[in-house]
C-alpha positions in Angstrom: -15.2 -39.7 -33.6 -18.7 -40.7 -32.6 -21.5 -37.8 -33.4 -22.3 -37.8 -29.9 -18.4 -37.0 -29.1 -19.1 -33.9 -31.4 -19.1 -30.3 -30.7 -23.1 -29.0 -30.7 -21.2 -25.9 -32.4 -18.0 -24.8 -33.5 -16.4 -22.1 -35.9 -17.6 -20.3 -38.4 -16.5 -22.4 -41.9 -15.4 -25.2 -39.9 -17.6 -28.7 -39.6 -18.1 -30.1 -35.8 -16.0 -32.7 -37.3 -12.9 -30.1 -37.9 -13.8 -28.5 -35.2 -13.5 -31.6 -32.9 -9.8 -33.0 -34.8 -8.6 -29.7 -34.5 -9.6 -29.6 -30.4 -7.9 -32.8 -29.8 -4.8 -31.3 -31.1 -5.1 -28.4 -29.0 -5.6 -30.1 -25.8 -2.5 -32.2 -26.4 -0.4 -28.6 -26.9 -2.3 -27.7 -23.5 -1.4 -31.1 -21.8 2.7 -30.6 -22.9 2.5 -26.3 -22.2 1.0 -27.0 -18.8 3.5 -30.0 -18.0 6.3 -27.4 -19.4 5.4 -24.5 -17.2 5.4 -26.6 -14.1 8.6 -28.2 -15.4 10.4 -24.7 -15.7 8.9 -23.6 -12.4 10.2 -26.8 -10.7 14.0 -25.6 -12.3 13.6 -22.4 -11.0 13.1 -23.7 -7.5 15.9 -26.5 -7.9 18.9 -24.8 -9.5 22.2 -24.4 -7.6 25.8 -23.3 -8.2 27.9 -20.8 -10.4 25.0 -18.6 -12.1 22.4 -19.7 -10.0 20.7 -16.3 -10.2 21.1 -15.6 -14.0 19.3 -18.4 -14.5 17.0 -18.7 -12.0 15.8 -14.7 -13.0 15.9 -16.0 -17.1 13.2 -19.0 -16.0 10.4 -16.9 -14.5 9.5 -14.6 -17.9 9.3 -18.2 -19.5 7.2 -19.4 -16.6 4.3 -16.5 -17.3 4.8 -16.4 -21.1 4.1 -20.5 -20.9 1.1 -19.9 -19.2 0.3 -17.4 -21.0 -0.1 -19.5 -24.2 -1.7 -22.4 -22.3 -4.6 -19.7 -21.6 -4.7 -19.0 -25.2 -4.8 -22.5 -26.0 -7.6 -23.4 -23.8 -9.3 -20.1 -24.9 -9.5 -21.5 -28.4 -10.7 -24.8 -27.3 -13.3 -23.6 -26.3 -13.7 -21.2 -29.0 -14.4 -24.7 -31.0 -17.2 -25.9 -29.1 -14.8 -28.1 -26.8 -14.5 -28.2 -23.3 -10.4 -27.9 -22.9 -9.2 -30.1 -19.7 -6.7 -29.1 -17.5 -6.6 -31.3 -14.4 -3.1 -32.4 -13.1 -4.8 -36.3 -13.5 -5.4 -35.8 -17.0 -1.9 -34.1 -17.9 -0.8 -36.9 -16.3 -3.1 -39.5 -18.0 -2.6 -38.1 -21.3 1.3 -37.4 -21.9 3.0 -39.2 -24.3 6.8 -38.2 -22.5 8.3 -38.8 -19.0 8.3 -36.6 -16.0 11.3 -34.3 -15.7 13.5 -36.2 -13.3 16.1 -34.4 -12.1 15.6 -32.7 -8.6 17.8 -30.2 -7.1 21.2 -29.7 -9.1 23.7 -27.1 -10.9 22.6 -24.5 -13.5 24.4 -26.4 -15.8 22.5 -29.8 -15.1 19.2 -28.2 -15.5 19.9 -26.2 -18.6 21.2 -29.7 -20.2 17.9 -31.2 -19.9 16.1 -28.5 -20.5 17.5 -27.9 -23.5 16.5 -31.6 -24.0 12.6 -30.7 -22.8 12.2 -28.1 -25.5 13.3 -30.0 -28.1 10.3 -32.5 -27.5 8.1 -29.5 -26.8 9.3 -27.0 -30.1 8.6 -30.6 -32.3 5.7 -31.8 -31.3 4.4 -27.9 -31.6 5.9 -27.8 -34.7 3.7 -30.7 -35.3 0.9 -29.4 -34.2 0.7 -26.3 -36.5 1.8 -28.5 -39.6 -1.6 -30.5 -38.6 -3.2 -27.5 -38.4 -2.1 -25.2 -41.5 -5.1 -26.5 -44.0 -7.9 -27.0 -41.1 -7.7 -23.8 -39.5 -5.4 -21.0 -39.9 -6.7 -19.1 -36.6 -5.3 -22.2 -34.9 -2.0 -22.3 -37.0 -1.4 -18.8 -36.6 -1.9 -19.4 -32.9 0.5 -22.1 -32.6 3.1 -20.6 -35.1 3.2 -17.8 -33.1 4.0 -19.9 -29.5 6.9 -21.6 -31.6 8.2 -17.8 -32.1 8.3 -17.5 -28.2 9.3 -21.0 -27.3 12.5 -21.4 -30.0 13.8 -17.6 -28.6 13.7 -19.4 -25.2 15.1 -22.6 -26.2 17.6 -19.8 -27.9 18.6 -18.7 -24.3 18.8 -21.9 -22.5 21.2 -23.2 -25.5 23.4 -19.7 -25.0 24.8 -21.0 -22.0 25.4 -24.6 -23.2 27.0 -23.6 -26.5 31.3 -23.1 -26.7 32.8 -20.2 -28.1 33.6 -22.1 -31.3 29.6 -23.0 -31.7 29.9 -26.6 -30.3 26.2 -27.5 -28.4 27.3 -29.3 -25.2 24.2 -31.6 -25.4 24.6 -32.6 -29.0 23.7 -36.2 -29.8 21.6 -36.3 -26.2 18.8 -38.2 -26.4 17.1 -37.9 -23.1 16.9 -35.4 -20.5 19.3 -37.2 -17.8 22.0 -37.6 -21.1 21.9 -34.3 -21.6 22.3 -33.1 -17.8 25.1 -35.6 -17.8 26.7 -34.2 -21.1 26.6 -30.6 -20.0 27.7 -31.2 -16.7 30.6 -33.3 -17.8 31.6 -30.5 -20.6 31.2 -27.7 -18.0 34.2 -29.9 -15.7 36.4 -30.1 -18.5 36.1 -26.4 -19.3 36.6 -25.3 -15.6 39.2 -27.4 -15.6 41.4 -26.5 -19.0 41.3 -22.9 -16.9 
């Protein structure tokens, strides 16, 4: 990073240099946060069908507590001397994943992928703090707690994709659409073995 790309300040202990590396690592948690909250918003207006309302009540508290950390995240940002950036063009610009694709369809479609979007999103967090844990541990502790919140509602969105006997109806789903597909097509044959 070029000294003219550096912080004029930053934290206590920390060099502008630190303070800069551990910026750009925030801004991507603020770019995938941001992108998740509209993704879950965009479920809560597009899910149909059998349970329609238990899940459409269990994606709002996400919704807030999403924001919530992206807030926190741009907070410390700028804590560090950097300007955090949170235009939909540079979300946009920035992302390293695809859009969430799938429009208006059944609980069980949505919660498929979903479970499919967190994955990507707990990982790369997960990521983030490991990156994080010997530059600054205000940052770490930060992002370890998010990964508290976001793994309990992975937790929930999994609940309603697992089988009595533990199987996870998305296992070995790669992508989002896969994962809609698989839970959709193990929710058939369980309706139908009724």
């Amino acid at each position: 990073m070029a000294r003219k790309d550096l912080p004029k300040y930053t934290v206590p202990s920390l060099t502008p240099e630190d303070g800069a590396a551990v910026a750009a690592i925030l801004q991507e948690r603020l770019d995938a946060l941001n992108d998740l909250a509209l993704t879950l918003k965009h479920i809560h207006w597009n899910v149909v069908g059998p349970h329609f309302i238990a899940v459409h009540e269990m994606i709002d508290p996400q919704v807030d507590a999403v924001r919530a950390m992206v807030d926190a995240i741009a907070e410390r940002i700028a804590t560090l001397g950097v300007a955090p950036v949170g235009t939909p063009g540079a979300l946009v610009k920035n992302r390293t994943w695809d859009d969430y694709s799938i429009g208006r369809a059944s609980t069980t479609e949505h919660l498929g992928a979903l479970d499919e979007v967190y994955v990507g999103v707990i990982t790369a967090h997960r990521k983030a703090a490991a990156d994080t844990e010997e530059l600054d541990t205000v940052t770490n502790d930060l992002l370890v707690g998010h990964l508290h919140e976001l793994e309990l509602f992975h937790w929930f969105v999994r609940a309603h994709l697992e089988s009595s006997g533990g199987a996870l109806s998305t296992a070995g789903a790669t992508t989002e659409k896969e994962a809609a597909r698989a839970a959709s097509g193990a929710a058939r044959k369980a309706s139908a073995a009724r």
